[in-house]
ZADO-1210 file (C-alpha; in nm, 4 decimals, padded with zeros to 6 digits):
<atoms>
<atom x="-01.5361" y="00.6908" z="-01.0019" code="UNK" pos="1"/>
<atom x="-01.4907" y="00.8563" z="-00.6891" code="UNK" pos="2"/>
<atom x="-01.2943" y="00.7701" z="-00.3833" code="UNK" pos="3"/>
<atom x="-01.3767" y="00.8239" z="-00.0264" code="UNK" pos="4"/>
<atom x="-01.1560" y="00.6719" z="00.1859" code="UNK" pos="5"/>
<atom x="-00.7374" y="00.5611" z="00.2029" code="UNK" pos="6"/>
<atom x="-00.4557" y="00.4058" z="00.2953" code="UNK" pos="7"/>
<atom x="-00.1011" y="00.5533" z="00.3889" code="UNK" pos="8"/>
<atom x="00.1142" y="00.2906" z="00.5245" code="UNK" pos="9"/>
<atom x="00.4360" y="00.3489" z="00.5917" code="UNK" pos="10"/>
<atom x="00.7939" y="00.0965" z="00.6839" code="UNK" pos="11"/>
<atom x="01.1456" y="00.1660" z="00.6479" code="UNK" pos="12"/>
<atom x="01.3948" y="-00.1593" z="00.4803" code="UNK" pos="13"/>
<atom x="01.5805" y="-00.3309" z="00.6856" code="UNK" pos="14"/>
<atom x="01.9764" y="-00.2267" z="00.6679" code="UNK" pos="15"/>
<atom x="02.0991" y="-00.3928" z="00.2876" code="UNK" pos="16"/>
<atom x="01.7330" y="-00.4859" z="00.2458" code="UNK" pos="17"/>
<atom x="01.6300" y="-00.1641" z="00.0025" code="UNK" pos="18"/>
<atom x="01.6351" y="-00.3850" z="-00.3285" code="UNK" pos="19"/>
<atom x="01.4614" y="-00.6061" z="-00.1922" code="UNK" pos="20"/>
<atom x="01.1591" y="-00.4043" z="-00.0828" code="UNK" pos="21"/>
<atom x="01.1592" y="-00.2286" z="-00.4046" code="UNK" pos="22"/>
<atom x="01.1044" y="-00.5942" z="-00.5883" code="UNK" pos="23"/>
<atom x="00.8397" y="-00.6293" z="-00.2896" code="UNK" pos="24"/>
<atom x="00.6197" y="-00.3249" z="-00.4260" code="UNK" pos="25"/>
<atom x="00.6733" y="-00.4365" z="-00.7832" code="UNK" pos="26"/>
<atom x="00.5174" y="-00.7775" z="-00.6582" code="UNK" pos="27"/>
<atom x="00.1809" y="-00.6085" z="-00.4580" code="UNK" pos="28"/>
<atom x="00.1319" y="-00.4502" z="-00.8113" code="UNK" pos="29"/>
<atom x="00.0391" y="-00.7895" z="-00.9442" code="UNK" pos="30"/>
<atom x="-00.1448" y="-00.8638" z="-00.6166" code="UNK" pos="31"/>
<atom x="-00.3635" y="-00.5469" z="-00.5894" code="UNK" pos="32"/>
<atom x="-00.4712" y="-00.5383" z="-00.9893" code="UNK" pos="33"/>
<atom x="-00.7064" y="-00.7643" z="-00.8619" code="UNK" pos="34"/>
<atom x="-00.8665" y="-00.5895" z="-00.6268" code="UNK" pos="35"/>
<atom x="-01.1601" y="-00.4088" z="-00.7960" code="UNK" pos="36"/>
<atom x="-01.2523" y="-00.2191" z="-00.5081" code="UNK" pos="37"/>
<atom x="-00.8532" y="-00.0777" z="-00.4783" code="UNK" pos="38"/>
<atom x="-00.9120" y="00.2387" z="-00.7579" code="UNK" pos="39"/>
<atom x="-00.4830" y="00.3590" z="-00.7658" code="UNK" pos="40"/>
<atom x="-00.2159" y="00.1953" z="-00.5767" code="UNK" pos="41"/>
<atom x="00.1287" y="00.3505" z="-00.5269" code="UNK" pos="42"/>
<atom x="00.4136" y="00.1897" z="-00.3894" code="UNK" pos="43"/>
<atom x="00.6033" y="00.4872" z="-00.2864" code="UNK" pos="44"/>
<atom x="01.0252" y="00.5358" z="-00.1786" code="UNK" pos="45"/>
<atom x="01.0294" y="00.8294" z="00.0667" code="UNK" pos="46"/>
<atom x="01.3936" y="00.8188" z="00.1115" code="UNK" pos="47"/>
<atom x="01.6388" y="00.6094" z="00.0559" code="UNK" pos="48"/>
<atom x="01.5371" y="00.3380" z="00.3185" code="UNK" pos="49"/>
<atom x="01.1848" y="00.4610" z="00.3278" code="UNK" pos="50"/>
<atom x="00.8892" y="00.3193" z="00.1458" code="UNK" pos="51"/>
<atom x="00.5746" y="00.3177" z="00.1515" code="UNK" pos="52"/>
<atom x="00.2612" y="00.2428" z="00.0065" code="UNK" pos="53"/>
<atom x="-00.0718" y="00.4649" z="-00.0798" code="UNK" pos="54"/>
<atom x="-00.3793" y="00.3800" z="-00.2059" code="UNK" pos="55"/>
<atom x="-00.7724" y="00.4991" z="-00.2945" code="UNK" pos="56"/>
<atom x="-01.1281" y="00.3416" z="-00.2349" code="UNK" pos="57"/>
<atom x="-01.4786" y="00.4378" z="-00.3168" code="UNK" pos="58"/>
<atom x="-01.6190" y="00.3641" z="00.0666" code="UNK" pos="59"/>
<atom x="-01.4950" y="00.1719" z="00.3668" code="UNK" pos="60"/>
<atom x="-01.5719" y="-00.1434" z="00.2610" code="UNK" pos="61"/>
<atom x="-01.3044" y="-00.1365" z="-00.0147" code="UNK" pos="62"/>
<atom x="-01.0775" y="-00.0254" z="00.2156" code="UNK" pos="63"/>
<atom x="-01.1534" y="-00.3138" z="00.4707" code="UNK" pos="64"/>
<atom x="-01.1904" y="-00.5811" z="00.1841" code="UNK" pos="65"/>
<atom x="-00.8146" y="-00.4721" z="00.0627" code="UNK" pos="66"/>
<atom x="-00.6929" y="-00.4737" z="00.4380" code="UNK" pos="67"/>
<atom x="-00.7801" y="-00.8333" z="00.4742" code="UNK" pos="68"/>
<atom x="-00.6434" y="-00.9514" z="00.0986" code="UNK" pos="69"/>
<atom x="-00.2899" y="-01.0300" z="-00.0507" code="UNK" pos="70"/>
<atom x="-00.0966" y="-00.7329" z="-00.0416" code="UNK" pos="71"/>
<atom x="-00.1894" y="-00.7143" z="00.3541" code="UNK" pos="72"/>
<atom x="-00.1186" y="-01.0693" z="00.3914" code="UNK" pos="73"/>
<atom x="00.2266" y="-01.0274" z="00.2374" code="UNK" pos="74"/>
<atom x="00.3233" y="-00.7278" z="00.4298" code="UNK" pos="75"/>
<atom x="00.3028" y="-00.9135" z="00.7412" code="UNK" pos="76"/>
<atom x="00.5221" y="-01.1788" z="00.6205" code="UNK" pos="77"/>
<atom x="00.7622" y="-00.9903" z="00.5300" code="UNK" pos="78"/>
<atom x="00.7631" y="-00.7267" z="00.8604" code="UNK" pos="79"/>
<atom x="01.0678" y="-00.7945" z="01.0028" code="UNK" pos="80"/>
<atom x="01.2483" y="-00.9441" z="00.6912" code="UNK" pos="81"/>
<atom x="01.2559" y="-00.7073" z="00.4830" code="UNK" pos="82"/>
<atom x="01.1278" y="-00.3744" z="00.6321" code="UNK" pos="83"/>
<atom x="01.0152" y="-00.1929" z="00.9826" code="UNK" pos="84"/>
<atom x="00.6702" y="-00.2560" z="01.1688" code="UNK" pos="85"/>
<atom x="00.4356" y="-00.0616" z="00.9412" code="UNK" pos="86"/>
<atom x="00.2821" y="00.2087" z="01.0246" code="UNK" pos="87"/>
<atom x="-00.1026" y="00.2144" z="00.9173" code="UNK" pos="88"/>
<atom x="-00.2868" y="00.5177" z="00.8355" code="UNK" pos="89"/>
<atom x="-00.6439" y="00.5416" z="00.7655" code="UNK" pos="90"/>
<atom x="-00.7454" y="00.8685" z="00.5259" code="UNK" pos="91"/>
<atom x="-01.0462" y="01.0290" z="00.3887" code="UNK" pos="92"/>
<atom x="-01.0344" y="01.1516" z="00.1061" code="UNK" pos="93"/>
<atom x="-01.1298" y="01.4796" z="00.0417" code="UNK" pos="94"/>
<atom x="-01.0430" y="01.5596" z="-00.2879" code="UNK" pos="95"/>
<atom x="-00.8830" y="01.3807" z="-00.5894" code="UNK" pos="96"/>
<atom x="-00.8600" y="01.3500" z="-00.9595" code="UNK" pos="97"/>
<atom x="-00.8779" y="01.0254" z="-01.0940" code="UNK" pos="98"/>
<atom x="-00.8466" y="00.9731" z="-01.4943" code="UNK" pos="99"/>
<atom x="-01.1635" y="00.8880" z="-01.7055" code="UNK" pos="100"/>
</atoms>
């Protein structure tokens, strides 16, 4: 499989609300496994009230399929709550290793 294209985004917690987006990442898991067009997902902690969240696609149309879904959906419902406006990145992807 190979990937083309990504997605950085990035949102710091709210004061208190760290836990909280740490459970949120640990719920997009669930969300994203069924995406088949999202090849890896991280949720990512950058610092200790910074998270984040990265992910792979073969082309654009993964990437734009996954920006409209569940985990995007959710994100915006909780901006504000739990975290920061997110910041939203758009990568290529210019080299990677993926497992087999």
């Amino acid at each position: 499989m190979t990937v083309t294209k990504g997605l950085l985004v990035r949102f710091d917690a709210l004061p208190g609300k760290e836990d909280e987006v740490e459970e949120f990442l640990d719920t997009g898991l669930a969300l994203v496994e069924q995406e088949p067009a999202t090849i890896a997902w991280f949720g990512i902690r950058l610092g200790p009230s910074s998270f984040g969240i990265f992910d792979v696609f073969p082309d654009e149309a993964g990437r734009d399929t996954h920006l409209s879904g569940p985990v995007a959906a959710a994100l915006g419902e909780q901006t504000g709550k739990l975290f920061s406006e997110p910041t939203i990145d758009k990568l290529d992807v210019r080299a990677s290793k993926l497992p087999t």
